[in-house]
Structures are given as structure tokens and as C-alpha cells.
Phi, psi and omega in degrees: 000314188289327176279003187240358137276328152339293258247358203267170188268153180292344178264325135003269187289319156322302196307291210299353194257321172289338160317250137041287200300341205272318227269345197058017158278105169270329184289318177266307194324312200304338210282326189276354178279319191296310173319318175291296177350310173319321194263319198224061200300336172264351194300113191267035167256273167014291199279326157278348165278320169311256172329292150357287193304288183299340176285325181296333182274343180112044217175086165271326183313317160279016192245312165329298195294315177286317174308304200307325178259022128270356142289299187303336168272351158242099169276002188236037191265130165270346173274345187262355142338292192315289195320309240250329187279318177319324179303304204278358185282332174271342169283328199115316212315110169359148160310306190270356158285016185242000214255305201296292221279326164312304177266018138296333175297308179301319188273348164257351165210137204236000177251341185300102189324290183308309160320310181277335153333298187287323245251286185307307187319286199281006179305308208287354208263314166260013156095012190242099175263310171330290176330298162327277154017274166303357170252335182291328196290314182311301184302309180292308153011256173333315179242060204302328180251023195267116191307305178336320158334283218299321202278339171267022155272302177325284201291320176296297165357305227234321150339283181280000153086036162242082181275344212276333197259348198275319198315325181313320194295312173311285228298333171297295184315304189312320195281350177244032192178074172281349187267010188261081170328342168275007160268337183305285177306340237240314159281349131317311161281342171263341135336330198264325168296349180269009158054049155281072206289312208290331190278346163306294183290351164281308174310281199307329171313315184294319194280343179276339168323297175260352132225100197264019173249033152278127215276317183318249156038288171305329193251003190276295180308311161305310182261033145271324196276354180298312183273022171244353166066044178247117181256354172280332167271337159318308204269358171264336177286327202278326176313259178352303160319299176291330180289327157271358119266041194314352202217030159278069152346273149340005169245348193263356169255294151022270166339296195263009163302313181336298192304301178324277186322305174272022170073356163287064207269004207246273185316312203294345172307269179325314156316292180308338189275341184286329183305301181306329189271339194287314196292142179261089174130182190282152187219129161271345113001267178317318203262320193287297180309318175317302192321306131344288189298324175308293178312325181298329163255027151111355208271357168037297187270322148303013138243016180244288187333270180308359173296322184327309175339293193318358171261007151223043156273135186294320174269041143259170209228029186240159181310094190248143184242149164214176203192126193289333182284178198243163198287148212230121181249080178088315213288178186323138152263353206293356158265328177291150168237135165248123166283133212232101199255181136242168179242343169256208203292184170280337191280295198337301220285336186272278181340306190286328189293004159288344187258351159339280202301324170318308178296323200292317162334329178228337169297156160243008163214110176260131158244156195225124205251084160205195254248164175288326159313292192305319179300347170286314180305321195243000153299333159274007171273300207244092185275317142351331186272171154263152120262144196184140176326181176266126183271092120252168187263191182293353193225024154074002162303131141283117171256027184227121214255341176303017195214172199249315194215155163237179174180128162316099161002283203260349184278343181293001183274003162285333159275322196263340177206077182270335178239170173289346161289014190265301195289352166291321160303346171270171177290104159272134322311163168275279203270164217267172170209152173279137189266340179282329178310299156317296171329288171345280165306322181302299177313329165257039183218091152344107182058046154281356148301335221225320164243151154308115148282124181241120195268137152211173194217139167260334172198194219235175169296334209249100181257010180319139197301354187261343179246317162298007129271027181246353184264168128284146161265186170297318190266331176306317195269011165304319168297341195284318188287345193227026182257345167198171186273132180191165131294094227249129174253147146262111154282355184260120181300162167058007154343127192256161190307337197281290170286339175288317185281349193272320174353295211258332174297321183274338203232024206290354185252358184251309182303123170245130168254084178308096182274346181255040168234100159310088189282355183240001136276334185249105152283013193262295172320298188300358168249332179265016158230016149271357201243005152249016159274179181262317201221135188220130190239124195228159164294150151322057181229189181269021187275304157323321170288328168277292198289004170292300202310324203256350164079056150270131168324107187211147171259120206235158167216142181168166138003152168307105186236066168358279200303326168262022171232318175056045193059030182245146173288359141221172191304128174279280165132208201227039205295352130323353212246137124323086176259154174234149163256099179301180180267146165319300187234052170191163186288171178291358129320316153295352186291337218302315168301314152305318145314308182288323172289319165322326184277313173290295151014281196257012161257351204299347173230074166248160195225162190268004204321299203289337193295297175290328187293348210240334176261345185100342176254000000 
């Protein structure tokens, strides 16, 4: 074989070699590129084909070294531009150094595919998404089958926050490379920001079909059912997925979100602590599911720690702020002023606004930056405090200077509740309610005296399929109403006419509706009529959330929520509060009997006592 590579001619050993390489034996093609090389040290089809082969091997470094030394011996190849911007493209290399090396390319050949390829990518890397654009539209044009188009017109797309227009682009690769699972997945992921779960889930059915022992494929399929809130099953894909790919950091937070989400909060740990050691550097990904996982079993000061993360995991949804003044770990206030911000919801923002009188205890001045709604609720609690919108520009600076230190709402409880034994030392209740108000509501509910008021809400306004199976509809939630003689109020804000009305057709002497009570903007009402019940049963919402804070007996049913059970069978808190787990793997309806069994529980000896005492009468 080896004298019969000698003896082959140098143009020869090329055909046989770009053969090898097409074929994706890159390792035997290298042995006839090396070969001319021996003889012909300068040959630059040799030295660029050589270095290709190493970029195809995984080894840009060395891929690096040989294109380079085949522009220098030839500076006026235009593929070897392209190849040499691809290289640095695998390396990391800056946009605009892939930008430079593109147009020596462009300018010796202005057609050249691969170059203007590269050429759109990084333009989409700095955000000049037109420019990109206008070179992809040309390219599929030209090149109707060239995947590489579809698939960096699909990523710039999906760049530019446009998933609903990049998915077409996946789809097309797919028809046109049905055997590459990375078109698969690449529409898959785009699917799931345009939260196209069923049709997502008929597509990855066909890619588990044709690989089903591909880890990607597998782990693709998992973090759909994960955002689809099916986590027993989501955790057999996440298995499978890791099992084939055991040293994929990403698959091992995947997992162990899974486990975390079905209460295997134990298991989900020990994943995520394996996911940090697999990922090489800080993932802040990581450290926010730790954060979670911790809390969930109870770990307080190792979870408190790591909350801060979520503000720079890119899938998290909260509110990132910066700020010139420094950040408030402990130190003296007494003398000091603190801003006090939030980055989540009204229920976050209420819950947490429970640890105030702590802060008031040591600060000697707070001011409080969040949405109006939560400032209404706690202006009438903390009259001491200031509130005010949040004072920042558009890209989220604090432009305002009145303070000494800041701090995150939900971040002080690494000061203020580092263990579960802190919240049994604070003050119950925190907040205030209007009470002639509350007087009031009570006083149009016919026998009251005589029955239980029971407030409830069925599900959140936000009906996406990862949270609604976690809801009631109005006839799901109909058996709780019709399980006992009571006085049943609707608390649920943004209620459509639709539900209200089956309420009063099925329920007319138990259902009451306060149609001049704004249950989702004026919270002042909407808390002084939760604050006349005896008892209130709610979704996972801020409907719960108002009636903790205000110490109503209540059953809340919903999803795991670390930060609030913090690995207690209910919210440390809440001490009035109930959490229930509808089931994982059947609807929420079927849960419907635990509740009410649960209800019946805690009503069986009811009296209006704590109900008056609580009103002043």
C-alpha cells in the first residue's frame, strides 16, 4: 500500500484524497495529503486540504496552522479565506475578525458560498440582522439546496426573536437532510420558543422513530415534556439522553431539573452537583437549578447563596437590573438608606415583602422600587417606607443616587431567613387590609354566620399548556362548590363571563360575585375581600398569595415551588397555608377529591370565630 502511494502521481493522491475526505474518512484522505507534503512542502492544495481534514477531525488549531500556510504560499485562493473564516469560527473568534477574513475572500471570488455563509453569521452575531438577511435570501435563491443557508437563515431568525418565521427554515433542512437529526432538533428548539408543544411533539415522534438511540434527539424530546409540565415522562428521555452521552453537562441539568419539578428533590441535587463538575467554568444555568435544588431540601444557606443566579441565566424570566451603588450584605443601616427592588411577580414580590419589618429594624431609612400593584398592598402596611416606580433608563441602569446600598427583595432572606427556624421567630401577620372595607363585603353575604366563607380561584390568567395542567377549568372546579353548604366568593381575577355565568347557573344560592371588585388591579379591595373569608382555595397564583400573607386558612394546589415549601410539606411562609400536589401524571381534575377531602378536614369544626376576630367583630 505505502509503495503504491509513493508511485501514485501528485494530482493523483489529491483526486483519491478529496475522494476519502467527501466520504468523511478524513484521517486516511490526511495520510495522501501528508504524503505529497513530504516531497512538496509548499504544495498548497496539499496544506489546505490537509488543515480542512483537521478542522473535520475536531482540531481547529491545527487546521489553523496548515490553511494559514497555504495563503501564504498562495494569497489569492478564495476558498482558502472561506475555510480559514470557518476555522476561526470554531475557535470563538470575534465577528468582526471573521468579517475581515470573509471579504478577502468575497473580493477574489464574490460568489463564493461558503464565505458569504460565514459572511451572514457573524453580521447576525452583531446584530446588523438586515445585512445577514440579504446575503441568506440570495443564498437559498441561488442555492435552493444548500443546507447550511436554511440552517444559519433558522439561527439568524431565531437571533432576531423571530422563532415563528426561522421554524420554516429547520423544516426545509429537514426535507432536505431527513437522515441528520440536527435539523431535527434545531426545529425543535424552535418550536418550543413559539410553544408549539403538539406539533413539536408529532415532529420529534418521527425523529425518535428514525434515531432512537441519539442522545441529542432524546434530550430534545425531554425538554419538551419538561416545558409541557409532563415530568414523569420528560425523566425517562433525560435518563436515556445521559446515558448516551454521560459527560454533556446539559443533559445532566435537564435531568436534574426533571427530577426537581416531580419532587425527586434529593436525586435532583446530586445530578446538578454532577452537571457542575462536568460543565468547564461557571454556568449560572447551573447554579440557579442548585440554587432550587437546595432549597427544596431544606439547605437554606447553600440556596439562598446561589439564588442570585437567576439573573444571569438567559431562561429565566426575571428583571436584571444594575446599579452603581453596592450591593447590601449585612452591614449597619442605621444611619443608611436602602433600595429595596423586585425582579419577579406580585405573589414574589408580596411574599417576600414580609421580611420589611425586619429591614425596618435595622435600616435607618428604605426606599422600595416595584410594579404598583404590589405598592399599593404594602403602603398600607409600612407607612415609613417610601415607594416609588423603579427609577431606571432602558437598558435597565439605576438613574437615581438616594441611597447608600441595594438589595433584592427575595435576595435578603439569606439574611433574614437563613433557616426554617428564622420563620418561626418573626412577626404574624405582616399586612394590613382596609377593614371598613372587608366589614363591608362580609355584610352582603347573606348567613354568614351561619356558614363558611370560602374564597376560591382556579387557575392564573396565563393559561400556556406547561402551566395548565396545573389549573381547573370552572366544571373542573365545580365539585369543591358543590361538596358542601357554604358560601363560595370568586377571587379569580380576569374571569370570563363564560365562567361566571356557569357559576350562577349551577351554584345560584352558593355562588357570590363581586362584579364592582377589580380583582386583578385594585388589590386593596381584592385583599379586603379575601380578608372576609373564613377560608380560601386557590392555583398556584397571587390569589394565594394574598390570602397567606393576610393569615387566611388556605389550601393553594400547584407544581413544586422550592423557593416557597423551601422543603417543608407547606410554605414556612404561610403558616395558615395548605400546599397540595395535584398528580404528575393525570390531570388536574382528577386531584379534585383531595381537595375537598382535604377541606372537609379543616372545616369540620368550623366556627365564624377566627373570621371575626379578624374583622374587629
Amino acid at each position: 500500500m505505502a509503495t503504491n502511494l509513493k508511485q501514485m502521481s501528485t494530482r493523483d493522491k489529491l483526486v483519491e484524497g478529496v475522494k476519502l475526505q467527501e466520504a468523511g474518512e478524513y484521517s486516511k484522505a490526511q495520510r495522501f495529503y501528508r504524503q505529497i507534503l513530504r516531497t512538496e512542502p509548499k504544495n498548497k492544495d496539499a496544506l489546505h486540504l490537509f488543515g480542512v481534514a483537521y478542522r473535520q477531525l475536531g482540531k481547529p488549531k491545527k487546521a489553523l496552522e496548515y490553511i494559514q500556510k497555504a495563503i501564504a504560499v498562495d494569497p489569492n485562493q478564495s476558498a482558502f479565506y472561506a475555510n480559514l473564516a470557518r476555522t476561526m469560527m470554531d475557535l470563538g473568534t470575534d465577528p468582526d475578525s471573521l468579517l475581515a477574513v470573509t471579504e478577502k475572500a468575497l473580493v477574489l471570488d464574490p460568489k463564493q458560498r461558503e464565505a458569504r455563509n460565514i459572511r451572514a453569521i457573524a453580521l447576525g452575531r452583531l446584530e446588523r440582522f438586515e445585512e445577514a438577511e440579504n446575503i441568506l435570501q440570495v443564498l437559498v435563491v441561488e442555492y435552493p439546496n444548500d443546507i447550511d443557508a436554511y440552517q444559519n437563515f433558522g439561527q439568524l431568525l431565531l437571533d432576531a426573536k423571530r422563532p415563528e418565521h426561522a421554524v420554516n427554515f429547520y423544516f426545509k433542512a429537514v426535507m432536505l437532510a431527513p437522515d441528520d437529526p440536527k435539523n431535527y432538533i434545531l426545529r425543535a428548539r424552535c418550536r418550543l420558543q413559539t410553544k408549539e408543544y403538539e406539533r413539536s411533539q408529532y415532529e420529534l415522534s418521527e425523529a425518535l422513530e428514525r434515531f432512537p438511540d441519539n442522545a441529542d434527539v432524546l434530550h430534545e424530546a425531554a425538554r419538551l415534556l419538561f416545558s409541557m409540565n409532563e415530568t414523569n415522562k420528560g425523566i425517562s428521555f433525560a435518563r436515556q439522553a445521559l446515558a448516551q452521552d454521560p459527560k454533556d453537562a446539559h443533559k445532566c441539568v435537564t435531568l436534574g431539573v426533571l427530577l426537581l419539578m416531580d419532587g425527586q428533590s434529593k436525586d435532583a441535587l446530586k445530578t446538578l452537583q454532577e452537571a457542575e463538575r462536568l460543565f468547564p467554568g461557571k454556568n449560572p444555568s447551573i447554579e440557579w437549578n442548585q440554587s432550587l435544588a437546595y432549597l427544596a431540601v431544606g439547605d437554606l444557606a447553600n440556596g439562598w447563596k446561589r439564588h442570585p443566579a437567576r439573573r444571569d441565566d438567559p431562561a429565566s424570566l426575571v428583571t436584571r437590573r444594575t446599579f452603581e451603588k453596592p450591593l447590601w450584605k449585612g452591614e449597619d443601616l442605621k444611619d443608611k438608606t436602602i433600595l429595596i427592588w423586585t425582579d419577579q411577580g406580585l405573589g414574589d414580590a408580596l411574599k417576600s415583602g414580609t421580611m420589611l419589618p425586619d429591614l425596618e429594624e435595622r435600616a435607618g431609612k428604605i426606599i422600595v422600587e416595584a410594579s404598583p400593584k404590589a405598592m399599593r398592598v404594602m403602603k398600607q402596611t409600612f407607612p415609613k417606607i417610601i415607594f416609588r416606580n423603579p427609577t431606571m433608563d432602558k437598558e435597565k441602569h439605576a438613574t437615581a443616587d438616594d441611597y447608600d446600598y441595594h438589595a433584592n427583595i427575595t435576595d435578603i432572606a439569606e439574611i433574614f431567613r437563613p433557616t426554617i427556624d428564622s420563620f418561626k421567630l418573626s412577626s404574624w401577620p405582616v399586612y394590613n387590609f382596609d377593614l371598613q372595607k372587608a366589614r363591608d363585603y362580609l355584610q352582603r353575604l347573606t348567613g354568614h354566620d351561619a356558614k363558611p366563607v370560602i374564597g376560591f380561584s382556579w387557575r392564573s390568567r396565563n393559561l400556556a399548556a406547561n402551566r395548565a395542567r396545573y389549573y381547573l377549568s370552572a366544571p373542573n372546579f365545580a365539585p369543591i362548590l358543590a361538596s358542601r353548604d357554604a358560601i363560595f366568593v370568586n377571587l379569580q381575577y380576569k374571569a370570563i363571563d363564560k365562567e361566571i355565568q356557569f357559576f350562577k347557573t349551577n351554584f345560584p344560592e352558593q355562588f357570590h360575585n363581586f362584579d364592582d371588585v377589580d380583582l386583578f388591579d385594585d388589590l386593596i379591595s381584592a385583599g379586603s375581600l379575601t380578608a372576609c373569608c373564613d377560608f380560601v382555595v386557590s392555583a398556584n397564583t397571587s390569589v394565594a398569595d394574598m390570602a397567606g400573607i393576610l393569615d387566611i386558612p388556605s389550601i393553594r394546589f400547584g407544581q413544586q415551588e422550592p423557593p416557597l415549601l423551601l422543603g417543608q410539606n407547606n410554605p414556612p411562609w404561610y403558616p395558615s397555608m395548605t400546599y397540595m400536589h395535584p398528580y404528575t401524571d393525570r390531570p388536574c381534575a382528577d386531584f379534585v377529591p383531595e381537595i375537598i377531602a382535604e377541606l372537609d378536614r379543616q372545616l369540620e369544626n368550623w366556627t365564624p370565630e377566627r373570621r371575626n376576630q379578624r374583622l374587629g367583630l
